[in-house]
PDB file of N, H, CA, C and O in Angstrom:
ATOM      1  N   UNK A   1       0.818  -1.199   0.000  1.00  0.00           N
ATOM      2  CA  UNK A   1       0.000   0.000   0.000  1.00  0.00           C
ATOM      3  C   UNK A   1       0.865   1.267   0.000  1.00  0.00           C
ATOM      4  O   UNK A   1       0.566   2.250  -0.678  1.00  0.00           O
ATOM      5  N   UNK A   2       1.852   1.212   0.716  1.00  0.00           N
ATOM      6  H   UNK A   2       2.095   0.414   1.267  1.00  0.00           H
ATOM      7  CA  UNK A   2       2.776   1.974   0.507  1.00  0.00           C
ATOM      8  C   UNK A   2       3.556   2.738  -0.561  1.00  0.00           C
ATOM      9  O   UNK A   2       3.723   3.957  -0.599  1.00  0.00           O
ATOM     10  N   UNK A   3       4.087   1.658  -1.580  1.00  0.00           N
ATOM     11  H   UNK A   3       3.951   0.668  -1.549  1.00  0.00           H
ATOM     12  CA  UNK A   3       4.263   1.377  -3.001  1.00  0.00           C
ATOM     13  C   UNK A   3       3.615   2.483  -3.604  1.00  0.00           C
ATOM     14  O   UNK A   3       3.791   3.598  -4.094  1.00  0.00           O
ATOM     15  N   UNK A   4       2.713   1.550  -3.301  1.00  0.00           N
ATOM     16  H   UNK A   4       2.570   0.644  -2.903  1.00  0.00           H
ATOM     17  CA  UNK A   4       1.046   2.546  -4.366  1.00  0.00           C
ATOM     18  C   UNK A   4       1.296   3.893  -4.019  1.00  0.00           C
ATOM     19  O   UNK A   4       1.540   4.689  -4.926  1.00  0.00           O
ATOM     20  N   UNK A   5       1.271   4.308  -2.711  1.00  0.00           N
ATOM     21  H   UNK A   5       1.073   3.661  -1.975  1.00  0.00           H
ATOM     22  CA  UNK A   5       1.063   5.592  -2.684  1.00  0.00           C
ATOM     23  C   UNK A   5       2.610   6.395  -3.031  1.00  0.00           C
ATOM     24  O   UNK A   5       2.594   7.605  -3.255  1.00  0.00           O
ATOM     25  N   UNK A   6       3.726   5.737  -3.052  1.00  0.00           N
ATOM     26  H   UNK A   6       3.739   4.753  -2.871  1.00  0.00           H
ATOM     27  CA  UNK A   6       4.717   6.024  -2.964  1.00  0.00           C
ATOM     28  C   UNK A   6       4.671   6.814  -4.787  1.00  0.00           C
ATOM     29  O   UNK A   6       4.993   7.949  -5.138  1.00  0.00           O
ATOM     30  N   UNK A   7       4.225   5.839  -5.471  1.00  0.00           N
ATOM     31  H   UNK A   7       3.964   4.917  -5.186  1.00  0.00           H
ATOM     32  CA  UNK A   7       4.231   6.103  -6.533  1.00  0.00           C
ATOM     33  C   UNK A   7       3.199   7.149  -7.204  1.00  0.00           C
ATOM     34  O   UNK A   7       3.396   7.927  -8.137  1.00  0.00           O
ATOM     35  N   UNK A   8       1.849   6.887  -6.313  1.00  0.00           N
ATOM     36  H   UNK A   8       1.688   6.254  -5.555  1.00  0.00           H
ATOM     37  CA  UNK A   8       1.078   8.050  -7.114  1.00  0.00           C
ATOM     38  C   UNK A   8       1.502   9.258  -6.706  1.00  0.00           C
ATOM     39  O   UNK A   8       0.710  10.116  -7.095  1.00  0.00           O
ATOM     40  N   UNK A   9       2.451   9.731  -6.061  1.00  0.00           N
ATOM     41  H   UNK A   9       3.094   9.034  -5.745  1.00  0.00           H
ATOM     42  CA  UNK A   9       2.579  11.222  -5.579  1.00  0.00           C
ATOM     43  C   UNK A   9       3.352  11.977  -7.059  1.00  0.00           C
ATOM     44  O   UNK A   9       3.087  13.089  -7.514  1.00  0.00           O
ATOM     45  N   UNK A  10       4.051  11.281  -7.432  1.00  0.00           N
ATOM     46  H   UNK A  10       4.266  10.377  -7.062  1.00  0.00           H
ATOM     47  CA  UNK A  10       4.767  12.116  -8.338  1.00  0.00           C
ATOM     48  C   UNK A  10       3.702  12.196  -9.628  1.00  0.00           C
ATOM     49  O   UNK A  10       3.624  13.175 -10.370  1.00  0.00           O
ATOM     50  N   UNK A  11       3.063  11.230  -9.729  1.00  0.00           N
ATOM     51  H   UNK A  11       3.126  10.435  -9.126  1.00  0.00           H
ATOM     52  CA  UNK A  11       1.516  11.598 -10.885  1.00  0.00           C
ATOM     53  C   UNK A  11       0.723  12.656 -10.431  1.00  0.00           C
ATOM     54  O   UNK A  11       0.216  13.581 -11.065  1.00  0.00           O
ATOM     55  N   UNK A  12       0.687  12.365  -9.144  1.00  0.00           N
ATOM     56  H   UNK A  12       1.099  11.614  -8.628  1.00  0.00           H
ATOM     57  CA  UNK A  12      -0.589  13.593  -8.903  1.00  0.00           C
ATOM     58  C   UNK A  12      -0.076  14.927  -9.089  1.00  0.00           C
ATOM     59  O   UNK A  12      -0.786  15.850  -9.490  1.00  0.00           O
ATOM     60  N   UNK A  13       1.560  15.085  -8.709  1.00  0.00           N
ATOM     61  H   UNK A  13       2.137  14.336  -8.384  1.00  0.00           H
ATOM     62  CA  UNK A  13       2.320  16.605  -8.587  1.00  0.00           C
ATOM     63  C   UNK A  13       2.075  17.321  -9.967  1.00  0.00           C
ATOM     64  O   UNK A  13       1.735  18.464 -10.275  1.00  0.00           O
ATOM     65  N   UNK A  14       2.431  16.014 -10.775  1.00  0.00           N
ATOM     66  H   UNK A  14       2.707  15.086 -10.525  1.00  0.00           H
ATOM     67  CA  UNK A  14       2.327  16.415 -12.725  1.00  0.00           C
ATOM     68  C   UNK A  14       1.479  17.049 -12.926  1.00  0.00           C
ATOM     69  O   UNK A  14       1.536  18.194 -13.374  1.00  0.00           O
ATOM     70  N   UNK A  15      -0.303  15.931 -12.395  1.00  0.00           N
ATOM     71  H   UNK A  15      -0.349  15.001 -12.031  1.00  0.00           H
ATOM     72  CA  UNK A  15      -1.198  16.229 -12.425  1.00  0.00           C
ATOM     73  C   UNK A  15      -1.668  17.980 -12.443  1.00  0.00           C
ATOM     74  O   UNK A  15      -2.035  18.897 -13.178  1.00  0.00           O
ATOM     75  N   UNK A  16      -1.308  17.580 -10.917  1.00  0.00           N
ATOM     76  H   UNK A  16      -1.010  16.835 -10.320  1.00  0.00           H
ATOM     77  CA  UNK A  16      -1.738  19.639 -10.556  1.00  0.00           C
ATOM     78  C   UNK A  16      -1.495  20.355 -11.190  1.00  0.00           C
ATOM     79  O   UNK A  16      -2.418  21.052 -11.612  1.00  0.00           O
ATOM     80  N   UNK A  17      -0.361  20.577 -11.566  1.00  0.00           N
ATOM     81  H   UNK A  17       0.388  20.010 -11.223  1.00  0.00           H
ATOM     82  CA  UNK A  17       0.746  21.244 -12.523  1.00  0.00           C
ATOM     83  C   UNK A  17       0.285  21.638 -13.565  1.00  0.00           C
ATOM     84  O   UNK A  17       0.110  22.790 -13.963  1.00  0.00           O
ATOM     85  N   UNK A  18       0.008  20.349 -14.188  1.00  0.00           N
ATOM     86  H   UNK A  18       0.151  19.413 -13.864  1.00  0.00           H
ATOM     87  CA  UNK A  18      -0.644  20.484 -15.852  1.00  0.00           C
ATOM     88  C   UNK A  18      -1.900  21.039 -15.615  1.00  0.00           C
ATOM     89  O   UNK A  18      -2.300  21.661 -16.600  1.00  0.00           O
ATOM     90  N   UNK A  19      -2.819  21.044 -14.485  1.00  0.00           N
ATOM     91  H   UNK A  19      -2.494  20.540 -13.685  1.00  0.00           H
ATOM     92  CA  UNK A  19      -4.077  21.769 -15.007  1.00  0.00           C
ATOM     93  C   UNK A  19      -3.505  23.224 -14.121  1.00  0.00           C
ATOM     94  O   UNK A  19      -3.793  24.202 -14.810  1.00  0.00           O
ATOM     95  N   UNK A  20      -3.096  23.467 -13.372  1.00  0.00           N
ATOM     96  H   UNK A  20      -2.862  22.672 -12.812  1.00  0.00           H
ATOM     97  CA  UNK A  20      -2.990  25.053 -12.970  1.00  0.00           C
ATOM     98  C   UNK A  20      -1.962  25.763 -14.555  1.00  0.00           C
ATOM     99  O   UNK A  20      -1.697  26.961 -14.648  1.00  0.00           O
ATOM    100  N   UNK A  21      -1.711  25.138 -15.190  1.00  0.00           N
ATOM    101  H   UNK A  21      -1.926  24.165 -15.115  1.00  0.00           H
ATOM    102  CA  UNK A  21      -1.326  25.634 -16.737  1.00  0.00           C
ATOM    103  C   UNK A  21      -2.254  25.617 -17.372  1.00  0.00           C
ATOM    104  O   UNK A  21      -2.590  26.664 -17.924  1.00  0.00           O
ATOM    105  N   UNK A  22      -2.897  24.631 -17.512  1.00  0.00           N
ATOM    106  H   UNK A  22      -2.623  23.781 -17.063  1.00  0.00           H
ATOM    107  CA  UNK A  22      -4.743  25.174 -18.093  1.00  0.00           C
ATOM    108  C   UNK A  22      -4.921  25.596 -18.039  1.00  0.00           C
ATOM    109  O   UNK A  22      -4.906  26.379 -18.989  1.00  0.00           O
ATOM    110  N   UNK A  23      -5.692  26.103 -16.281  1.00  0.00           N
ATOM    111  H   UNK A  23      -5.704  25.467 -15.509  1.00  0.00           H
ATOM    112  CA  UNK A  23      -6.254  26.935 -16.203  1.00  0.00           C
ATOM    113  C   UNK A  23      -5.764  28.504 -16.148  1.00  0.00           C
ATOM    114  O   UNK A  23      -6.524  29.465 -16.263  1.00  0.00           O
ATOM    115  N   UNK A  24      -4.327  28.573 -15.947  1.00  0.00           N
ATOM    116  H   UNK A  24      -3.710  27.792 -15.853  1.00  0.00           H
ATOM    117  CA  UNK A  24      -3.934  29.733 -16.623  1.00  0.00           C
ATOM    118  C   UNK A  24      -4.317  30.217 -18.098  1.00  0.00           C
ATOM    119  O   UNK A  24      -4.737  31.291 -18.530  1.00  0.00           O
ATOM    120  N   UNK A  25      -3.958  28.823 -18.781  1.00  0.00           N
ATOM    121  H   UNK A  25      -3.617  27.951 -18.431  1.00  0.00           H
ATOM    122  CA  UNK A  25      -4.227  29.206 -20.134  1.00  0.00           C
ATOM    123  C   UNK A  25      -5.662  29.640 -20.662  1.00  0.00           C
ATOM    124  O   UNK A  25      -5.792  30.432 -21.596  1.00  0.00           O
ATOM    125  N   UNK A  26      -6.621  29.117 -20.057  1.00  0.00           N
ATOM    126  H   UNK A  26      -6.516  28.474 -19.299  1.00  0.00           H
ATOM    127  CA  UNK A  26      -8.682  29.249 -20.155  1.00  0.00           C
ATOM    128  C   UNK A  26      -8.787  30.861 -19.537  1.00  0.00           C
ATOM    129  O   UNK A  26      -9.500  31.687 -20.106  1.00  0.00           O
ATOM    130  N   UNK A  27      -8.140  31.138 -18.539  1.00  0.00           N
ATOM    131  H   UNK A  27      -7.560  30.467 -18.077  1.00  0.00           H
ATOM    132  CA  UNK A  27      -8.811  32.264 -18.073  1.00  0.00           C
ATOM    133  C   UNK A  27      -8.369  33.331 -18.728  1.00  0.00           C
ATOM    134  O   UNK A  27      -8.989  34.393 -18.782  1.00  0.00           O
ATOM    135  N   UNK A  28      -7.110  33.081 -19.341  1.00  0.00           N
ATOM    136  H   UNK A  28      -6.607  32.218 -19.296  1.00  0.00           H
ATOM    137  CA  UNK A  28      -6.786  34.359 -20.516  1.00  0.00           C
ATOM    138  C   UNK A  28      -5.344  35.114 -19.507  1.00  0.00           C
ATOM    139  O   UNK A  28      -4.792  34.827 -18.444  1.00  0.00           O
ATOM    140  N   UNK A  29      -5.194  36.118 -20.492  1.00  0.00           N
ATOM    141  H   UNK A  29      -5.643  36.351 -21.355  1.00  0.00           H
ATOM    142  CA  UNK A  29      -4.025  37.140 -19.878  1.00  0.00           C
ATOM    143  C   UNK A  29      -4.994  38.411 -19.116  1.00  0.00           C
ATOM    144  O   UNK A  29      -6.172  38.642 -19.389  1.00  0.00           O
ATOM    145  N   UNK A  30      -4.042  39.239 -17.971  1.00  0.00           N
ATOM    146  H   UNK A  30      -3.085  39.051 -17.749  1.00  0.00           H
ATOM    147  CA  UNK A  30      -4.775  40.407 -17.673  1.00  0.00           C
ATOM    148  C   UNK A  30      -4.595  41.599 -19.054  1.00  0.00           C
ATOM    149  O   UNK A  30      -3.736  41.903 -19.882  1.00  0.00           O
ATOM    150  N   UNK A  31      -5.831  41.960 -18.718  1.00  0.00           N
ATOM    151  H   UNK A  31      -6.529  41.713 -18.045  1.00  0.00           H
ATOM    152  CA  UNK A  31      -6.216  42.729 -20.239  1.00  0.00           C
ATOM    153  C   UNK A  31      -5.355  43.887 -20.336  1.00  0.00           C
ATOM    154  O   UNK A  31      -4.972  44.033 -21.497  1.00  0.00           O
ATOM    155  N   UNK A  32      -4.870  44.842 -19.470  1.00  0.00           N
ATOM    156  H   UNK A  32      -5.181  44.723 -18.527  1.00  0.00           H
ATOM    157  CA  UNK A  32      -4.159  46.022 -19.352  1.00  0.00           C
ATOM    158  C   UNK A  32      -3.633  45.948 -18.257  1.00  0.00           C
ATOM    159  O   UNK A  32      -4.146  45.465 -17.247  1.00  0.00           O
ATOM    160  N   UNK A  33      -2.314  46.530 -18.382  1.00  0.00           N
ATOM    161  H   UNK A  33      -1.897  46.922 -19.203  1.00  0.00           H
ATOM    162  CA  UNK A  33      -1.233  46.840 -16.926  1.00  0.00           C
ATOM    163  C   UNK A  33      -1.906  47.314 -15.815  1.00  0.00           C
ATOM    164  O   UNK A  33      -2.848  48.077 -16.028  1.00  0.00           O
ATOM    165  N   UNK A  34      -1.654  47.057 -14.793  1.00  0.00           N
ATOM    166  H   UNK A  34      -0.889  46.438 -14.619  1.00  0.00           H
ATOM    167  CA  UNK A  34      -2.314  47.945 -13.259  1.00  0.00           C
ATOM    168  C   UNK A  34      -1.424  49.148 -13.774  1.00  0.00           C
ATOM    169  O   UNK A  34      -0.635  49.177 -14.718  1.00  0.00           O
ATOM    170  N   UNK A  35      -1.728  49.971 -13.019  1.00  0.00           N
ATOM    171  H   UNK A  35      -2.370  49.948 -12.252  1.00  0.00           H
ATOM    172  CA  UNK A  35      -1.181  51.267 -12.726  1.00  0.00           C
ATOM    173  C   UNK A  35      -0.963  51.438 -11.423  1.00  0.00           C
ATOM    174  O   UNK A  35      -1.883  51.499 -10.608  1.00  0.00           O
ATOM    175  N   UNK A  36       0.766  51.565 -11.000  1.00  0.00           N
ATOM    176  H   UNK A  36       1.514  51.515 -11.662  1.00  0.00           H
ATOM    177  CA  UNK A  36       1.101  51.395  -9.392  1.00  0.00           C
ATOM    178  C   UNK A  36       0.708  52.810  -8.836  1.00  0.00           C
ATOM    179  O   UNK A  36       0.742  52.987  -7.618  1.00  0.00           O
ATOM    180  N   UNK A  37       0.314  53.881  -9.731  1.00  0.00           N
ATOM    181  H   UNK A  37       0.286  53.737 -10.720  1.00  0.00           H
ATOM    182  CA  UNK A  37       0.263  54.699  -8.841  1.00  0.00           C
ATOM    183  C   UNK A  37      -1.028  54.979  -7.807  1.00  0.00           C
ATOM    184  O   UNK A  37      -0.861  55.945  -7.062  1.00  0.00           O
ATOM    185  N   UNK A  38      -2.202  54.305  -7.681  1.00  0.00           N
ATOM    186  H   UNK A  38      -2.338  53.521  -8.286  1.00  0.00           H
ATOM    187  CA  UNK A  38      -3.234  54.524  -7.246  1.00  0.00           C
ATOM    188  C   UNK A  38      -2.639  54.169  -5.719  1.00  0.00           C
ATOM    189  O   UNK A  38      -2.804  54.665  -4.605  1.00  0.00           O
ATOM    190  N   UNK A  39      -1.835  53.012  -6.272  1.00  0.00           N
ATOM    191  H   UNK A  39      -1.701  52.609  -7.177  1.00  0.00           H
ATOM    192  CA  UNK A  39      -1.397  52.230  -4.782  1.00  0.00           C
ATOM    193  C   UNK A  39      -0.280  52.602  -3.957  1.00  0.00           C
ATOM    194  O   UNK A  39       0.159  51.975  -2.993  1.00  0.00           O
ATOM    195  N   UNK A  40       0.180  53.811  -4.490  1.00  0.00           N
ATOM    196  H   UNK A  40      -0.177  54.321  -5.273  1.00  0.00           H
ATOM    197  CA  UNK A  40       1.502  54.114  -4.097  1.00  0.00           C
ATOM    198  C   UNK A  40       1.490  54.839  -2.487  1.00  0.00           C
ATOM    199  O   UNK A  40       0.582  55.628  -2.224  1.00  0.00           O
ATOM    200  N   UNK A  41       2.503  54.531  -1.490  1.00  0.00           N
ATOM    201  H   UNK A  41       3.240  53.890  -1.703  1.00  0.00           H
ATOM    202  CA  UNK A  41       1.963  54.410  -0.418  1.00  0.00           C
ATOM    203  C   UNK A  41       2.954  56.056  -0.375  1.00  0.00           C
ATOM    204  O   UNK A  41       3.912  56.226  -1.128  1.00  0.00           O
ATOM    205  N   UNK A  42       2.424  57.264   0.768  1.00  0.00           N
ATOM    206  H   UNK A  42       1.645  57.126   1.380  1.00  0.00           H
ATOM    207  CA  UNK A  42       2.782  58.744   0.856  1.00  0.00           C
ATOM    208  C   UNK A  42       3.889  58.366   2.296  1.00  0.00           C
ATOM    209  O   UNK A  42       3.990  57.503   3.168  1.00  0.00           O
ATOM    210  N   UNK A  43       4.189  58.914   2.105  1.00  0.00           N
ATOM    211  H   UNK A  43       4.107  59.615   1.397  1.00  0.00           H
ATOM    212  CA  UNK A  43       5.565  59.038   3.487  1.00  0.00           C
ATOM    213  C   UNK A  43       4.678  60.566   4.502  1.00  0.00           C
ATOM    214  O   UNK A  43       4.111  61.561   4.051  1.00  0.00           O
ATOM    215  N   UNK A  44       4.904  60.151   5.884  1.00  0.00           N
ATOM    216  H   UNK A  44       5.364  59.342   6.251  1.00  0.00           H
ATOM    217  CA  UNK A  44       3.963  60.916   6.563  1.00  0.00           C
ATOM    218  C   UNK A  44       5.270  61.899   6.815  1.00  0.00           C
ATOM    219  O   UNK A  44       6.170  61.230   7.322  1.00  0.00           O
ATOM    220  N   UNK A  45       5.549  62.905   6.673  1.00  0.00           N
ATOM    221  H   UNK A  45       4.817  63.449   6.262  1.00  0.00           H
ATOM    222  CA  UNK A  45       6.295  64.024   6.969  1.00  0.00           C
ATOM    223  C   UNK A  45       6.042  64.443   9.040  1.00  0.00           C
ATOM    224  O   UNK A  45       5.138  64.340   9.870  1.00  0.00           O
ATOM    225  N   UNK A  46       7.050  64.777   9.009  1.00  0.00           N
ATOM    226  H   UNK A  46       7.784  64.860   8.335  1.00  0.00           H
ATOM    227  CA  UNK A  46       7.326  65.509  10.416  1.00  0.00           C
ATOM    228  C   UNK A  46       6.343  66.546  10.698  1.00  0.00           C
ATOM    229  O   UNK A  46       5.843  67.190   9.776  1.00  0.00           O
ATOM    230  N   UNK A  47       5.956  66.798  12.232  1.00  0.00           N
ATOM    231  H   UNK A  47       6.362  66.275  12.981  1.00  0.00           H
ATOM    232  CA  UNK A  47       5.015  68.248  11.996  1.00  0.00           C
ATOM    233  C   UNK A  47       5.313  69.278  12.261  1.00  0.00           C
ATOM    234  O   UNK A  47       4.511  70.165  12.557  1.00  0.00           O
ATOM    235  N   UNK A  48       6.767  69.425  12.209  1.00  0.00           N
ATOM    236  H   UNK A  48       7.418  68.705  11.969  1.00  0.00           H
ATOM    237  CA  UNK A  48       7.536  71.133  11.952  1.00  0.00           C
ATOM    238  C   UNK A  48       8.205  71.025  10.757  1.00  0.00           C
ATOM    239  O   UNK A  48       9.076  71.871  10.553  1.00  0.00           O
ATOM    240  N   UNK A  49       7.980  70.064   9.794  1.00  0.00           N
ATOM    241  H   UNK A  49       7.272  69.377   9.960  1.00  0.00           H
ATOM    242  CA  UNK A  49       8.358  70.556   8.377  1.00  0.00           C
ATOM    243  C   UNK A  49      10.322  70.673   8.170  1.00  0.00           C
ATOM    244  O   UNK A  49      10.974  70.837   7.139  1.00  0.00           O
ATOM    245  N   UNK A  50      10.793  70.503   9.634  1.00  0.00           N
ATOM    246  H   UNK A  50      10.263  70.370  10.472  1.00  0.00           H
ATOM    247  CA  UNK A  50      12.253  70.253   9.417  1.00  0.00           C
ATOM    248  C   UNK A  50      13.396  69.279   9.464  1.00  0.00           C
ATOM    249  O   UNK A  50      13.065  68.113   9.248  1.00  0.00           O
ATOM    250  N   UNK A  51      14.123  69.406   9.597  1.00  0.00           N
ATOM    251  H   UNK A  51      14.392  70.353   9.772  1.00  0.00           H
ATOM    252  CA  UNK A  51      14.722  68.045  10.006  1.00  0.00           C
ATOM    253  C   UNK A  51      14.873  67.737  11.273  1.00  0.00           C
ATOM    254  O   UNK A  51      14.931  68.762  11.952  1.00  0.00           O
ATOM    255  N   UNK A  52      14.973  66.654  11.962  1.00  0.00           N
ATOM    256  H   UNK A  52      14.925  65.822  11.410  1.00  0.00           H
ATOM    257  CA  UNK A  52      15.513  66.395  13.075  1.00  0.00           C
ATOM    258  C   UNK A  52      17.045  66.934  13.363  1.00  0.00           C
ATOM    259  O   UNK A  52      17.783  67.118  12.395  1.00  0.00           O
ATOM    260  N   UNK A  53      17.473  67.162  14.572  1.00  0.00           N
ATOM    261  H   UNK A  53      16.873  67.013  15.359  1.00  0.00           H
ATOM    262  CA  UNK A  53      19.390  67.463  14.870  1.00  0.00           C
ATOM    263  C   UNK A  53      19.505  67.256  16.431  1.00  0.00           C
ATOM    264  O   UNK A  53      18.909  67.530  17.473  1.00  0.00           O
ATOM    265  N   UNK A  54      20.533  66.665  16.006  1.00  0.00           N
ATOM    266  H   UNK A  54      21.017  66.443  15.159  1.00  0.00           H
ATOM    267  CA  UNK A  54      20.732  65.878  17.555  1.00  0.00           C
ATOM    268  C   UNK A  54      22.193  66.907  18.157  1.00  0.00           C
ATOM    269  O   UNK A  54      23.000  67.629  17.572  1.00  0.00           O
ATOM    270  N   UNK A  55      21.996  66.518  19.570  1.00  0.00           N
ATOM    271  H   UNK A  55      21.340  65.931  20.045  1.00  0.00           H
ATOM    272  CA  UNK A  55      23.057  67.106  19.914  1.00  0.00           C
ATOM    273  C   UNK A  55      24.405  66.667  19.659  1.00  0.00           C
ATOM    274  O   UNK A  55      24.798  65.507  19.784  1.00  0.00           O
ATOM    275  N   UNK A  56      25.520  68.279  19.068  1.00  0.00           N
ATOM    276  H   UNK A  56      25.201  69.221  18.966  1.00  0.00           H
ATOM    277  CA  UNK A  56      26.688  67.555  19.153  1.00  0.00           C
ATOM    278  C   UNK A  56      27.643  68.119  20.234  1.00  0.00           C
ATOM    279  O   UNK A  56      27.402  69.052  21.000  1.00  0.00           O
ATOM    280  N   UNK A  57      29.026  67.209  20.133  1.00  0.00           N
ATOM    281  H   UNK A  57      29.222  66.451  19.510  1.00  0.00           H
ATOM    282  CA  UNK A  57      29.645  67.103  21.230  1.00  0.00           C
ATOM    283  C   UNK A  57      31.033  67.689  20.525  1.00  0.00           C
ATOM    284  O   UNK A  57      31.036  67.950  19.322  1.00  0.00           O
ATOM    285  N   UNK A  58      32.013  67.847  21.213  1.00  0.00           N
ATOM    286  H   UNK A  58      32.010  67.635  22.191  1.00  0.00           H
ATOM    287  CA  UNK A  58      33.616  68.079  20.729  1.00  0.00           C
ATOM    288  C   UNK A  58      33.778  67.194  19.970  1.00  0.00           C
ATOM    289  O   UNK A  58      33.317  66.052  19.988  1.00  0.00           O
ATOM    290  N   UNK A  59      34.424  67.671  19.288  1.00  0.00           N
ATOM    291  H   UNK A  59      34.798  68.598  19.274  1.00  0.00           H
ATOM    292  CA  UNK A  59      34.873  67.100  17.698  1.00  0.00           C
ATOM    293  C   UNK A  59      35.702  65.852  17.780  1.00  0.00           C
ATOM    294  O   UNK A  59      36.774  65.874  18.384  1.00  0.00           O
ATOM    295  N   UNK A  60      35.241  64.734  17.183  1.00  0.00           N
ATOM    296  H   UNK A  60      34.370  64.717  16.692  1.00  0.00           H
ATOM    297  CA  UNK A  60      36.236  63.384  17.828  1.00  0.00           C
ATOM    298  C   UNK A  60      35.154  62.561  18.771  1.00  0.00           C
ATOM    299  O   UNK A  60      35.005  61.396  18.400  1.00  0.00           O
ATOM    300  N   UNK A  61      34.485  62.896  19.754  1.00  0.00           N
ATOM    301  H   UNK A  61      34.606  63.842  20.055  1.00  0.00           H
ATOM    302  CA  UNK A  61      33.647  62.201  20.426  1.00  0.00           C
ATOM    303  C   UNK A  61      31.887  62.262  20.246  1.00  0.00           C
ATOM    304  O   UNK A  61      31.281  63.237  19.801  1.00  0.00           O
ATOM    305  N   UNK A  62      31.415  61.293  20.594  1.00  0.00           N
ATOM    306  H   UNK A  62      31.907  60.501  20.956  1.00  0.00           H
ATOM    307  CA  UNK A  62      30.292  60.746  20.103  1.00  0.00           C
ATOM    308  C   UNK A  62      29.408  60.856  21.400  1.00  0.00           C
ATOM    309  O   UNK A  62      29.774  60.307  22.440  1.00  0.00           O
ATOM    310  N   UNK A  63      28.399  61.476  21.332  1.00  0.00           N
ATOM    311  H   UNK A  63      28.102  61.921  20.487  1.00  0.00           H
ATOM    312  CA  UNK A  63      27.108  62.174  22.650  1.00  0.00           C
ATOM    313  C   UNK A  63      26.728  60.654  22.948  1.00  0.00           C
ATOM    314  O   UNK A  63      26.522  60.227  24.084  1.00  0.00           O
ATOM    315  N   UNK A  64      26.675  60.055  22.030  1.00  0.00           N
ATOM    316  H   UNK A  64      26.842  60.402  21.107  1.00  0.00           H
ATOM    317  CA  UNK A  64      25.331  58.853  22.652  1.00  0.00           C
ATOM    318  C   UNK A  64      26.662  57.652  23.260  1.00  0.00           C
ATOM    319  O   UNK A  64      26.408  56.607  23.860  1.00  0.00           O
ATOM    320  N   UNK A  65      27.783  58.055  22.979  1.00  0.00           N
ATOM    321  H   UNK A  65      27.989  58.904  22.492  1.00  0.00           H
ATOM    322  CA  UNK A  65      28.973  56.597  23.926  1.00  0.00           C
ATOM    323  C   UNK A  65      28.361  56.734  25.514  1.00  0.00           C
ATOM    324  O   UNK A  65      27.623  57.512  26.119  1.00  0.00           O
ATOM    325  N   UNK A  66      29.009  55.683  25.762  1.00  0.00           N
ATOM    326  H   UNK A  66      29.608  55.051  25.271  1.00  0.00           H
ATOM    327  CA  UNK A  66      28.884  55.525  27.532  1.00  0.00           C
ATOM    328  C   UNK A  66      30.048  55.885  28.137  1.00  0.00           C
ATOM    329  O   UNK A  66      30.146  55.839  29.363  1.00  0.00           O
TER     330      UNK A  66
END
């Protein structure tokens, strides 16, 4: 019983295979490109409009060391 099943796995894998290519092929191509921009995601900006600045220290050493 083993056998048996040992062997139908690699038929059935084919199997699948060959019809998810079918059915690619039946349902057709998408008709026109998406357009990414509908989906395009906005970057949320800061709410003083500037940059961040961190404190600095004497030249050579680093504020955030221990």
């Amino acid at each position: 019983m083993i056998i048996v099943a040992v062997l139908l796995l690699p038929v059935l894998g084919l199997m699948l295979y060959a019809l998810d290519r079918v059915e690619d092929l039946l349902s057709g191509g998408p008709s026109a490109p998406r357009s990414s921009r509908r989906r395009h995601l906005r970057l949320v900006g800061g709410g003083d409009g500037g940059t961040e600045r961190r404190p600095t220290g004497p030249p050579g050493r680093h504020v955030d060391a221990a």
